[in-house]
C-alpha angles and dihedrals in degrees: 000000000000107000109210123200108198120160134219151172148256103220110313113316098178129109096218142359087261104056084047079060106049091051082051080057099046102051087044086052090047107049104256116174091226141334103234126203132193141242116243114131097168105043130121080211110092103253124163122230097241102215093067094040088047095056080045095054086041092047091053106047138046108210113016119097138233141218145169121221094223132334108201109228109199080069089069147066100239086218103060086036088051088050099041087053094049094047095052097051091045092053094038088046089237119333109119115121094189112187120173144197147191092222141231117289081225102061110114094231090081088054098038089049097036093243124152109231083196100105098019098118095060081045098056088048089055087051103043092051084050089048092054102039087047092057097043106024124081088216130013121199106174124170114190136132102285100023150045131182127169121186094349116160138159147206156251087014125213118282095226108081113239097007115237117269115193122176123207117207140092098206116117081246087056098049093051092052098060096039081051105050109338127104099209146002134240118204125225128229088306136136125236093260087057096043098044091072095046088053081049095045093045095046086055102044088045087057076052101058097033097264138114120188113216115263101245090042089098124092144178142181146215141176110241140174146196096236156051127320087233096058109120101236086056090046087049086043092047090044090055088053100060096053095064122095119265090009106131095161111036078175099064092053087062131070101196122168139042129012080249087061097041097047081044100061075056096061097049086049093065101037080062085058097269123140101160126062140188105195124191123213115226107212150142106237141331087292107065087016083072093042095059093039091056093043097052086045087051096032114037115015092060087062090063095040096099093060094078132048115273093229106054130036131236108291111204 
């Protein structure tokens, strides 16, 4: 199983463009598996629209990789998304880690454009089959409920083949979509105890339907810190948490501490069934956001690194 290491975000915690830039840098200079950025397109909070920051990170660099967590599908024409992500791997030779949702009936964009969720899980399957069949068919002709294509293609098409399609999600909706059609799972803001039934649950819905997804094609992600619980950025970070709907430990959701407790939440990832990881520095500026992000690079990443072969990286 090939254990992958990629950072990401919460919002923009940087205090310029620059200084985003120079942590782009850093994680392409050290090694790092992928840079990950989140979907929020109604929000006060700065938050980057990760399909553009992702064709950024992409453009700047020449090895590291890039996902989004998630992208909510029923926001966007799956033509026009089809097209964005194919466009991104076949520019960047390969290095698109696409995962998509259908995203939560919570989430302020229905209210702000006006848009039912009710339905937007049918819709995103429509989507997601489109999505495929565009990157890998010479003509696709659909006719379903909320689209329908004749004859659409595109081109140039992604390098990767077939291109990684990764669903977000731990409703019963969400696991039965990526047994159905998706490559790969992302896990939510979850602990290892949460996530370990929904590997089992899509493992066995995926037997159900003939398919099998391949063992280290689940991921999972968590905030952590060098540090003490009682810093202030993890008692800001903890105090955020709890705020979000269906969080009862924030704790649980952060590995702060030694290298020892940080490589440890690792290791109770993968003993749930998870191999990929988008992990979050918690820190107070660029300064120390840079530091985190240098000594998890130094002090925990090398101790996975034998879990994967030296001449290839993680594909997800």
């Amino acid at each position: 199983m090939g254990i992958g290491i990629g950072f990401g975000v919460a919002g923009f915690p940087f205090s310029s463009v620059g200084a985003y830039h120079a942590w782009i840098d850093l994680l392409e200079e050290q090694g790092a598996d992928s840079v990950w950025f989140s979907e929020r397109l109604v929000s006060h909070t700065p938050t980057l629209e990760p399909m553009a920051a992702i064709g950024m990170a992409l453009g700047r660099t020449k090895r590291l990789k890039a996902g989004m967590n998630a992208v909510i599908v029923p926001f966007r024409d799956p033509l026009v998304l089809a097209k964005e992500c194919a466009t991104l791997d076949f520019l960047s030779g390969g290095r698109l880690l696409p995962v998509f949702g259908a995203g939560d009936e919570r989430a302020p964009e229905w209210r702000a454009t006006g848009r039912d969720p009710r339905g937007r899980g049918e819709q995103a399957d429509e989507a997601l089959e489109l999505m495929a069949r565009l990157w890998s068919e010479e003509r696709v002709t659909f006719e379903g409920k909320h689209y329908r294509y004749v004859d659409a293609a595109i081109s140039p098409r992604p390098v990767q083949q077939p291109l990684p399609l990764w669903i977000g999600g731990s409703s019963e909706a969400a696991i039965r979509r990526t047994a159905r059609i998706g490559t790969g799972w992302l896990a939510g803001l979850q602990t290892p105890a949460q996530v370990a039934p929904i590997v089992r649950a899509i493992r066995e819905k995926a037997a159900e339907y003939g398919r099998a997804i391949d063992e280290d094609h689940y991921g999972a992600g968590f905030s952590y810190r060098f540090g003490s619980p009682d810093d202030p950025p993890v008692q800001r970070q903890l105090a955020g948490l709890a705020r979000l709907p269906g969080v009862v430990d924030p704790a649980g959701l952060v590995a702060v501490g030694s290298a020892d407790d940080i490589a440890r939440r690792v290791e109770e990832f993968i003993a749930a069934g998870i191999s990929k990881f988008v992990v979050r520095p918690i820190a107070s500026d660029d300064a120390d956001l840079m530091a985190q992000t240098t000594r998890m690079l130094e002090e925990v990443v090398p101790r996975f690194a034998t879990a994967r072969p030296a001449a290839a990286g993680p594909r997800a």
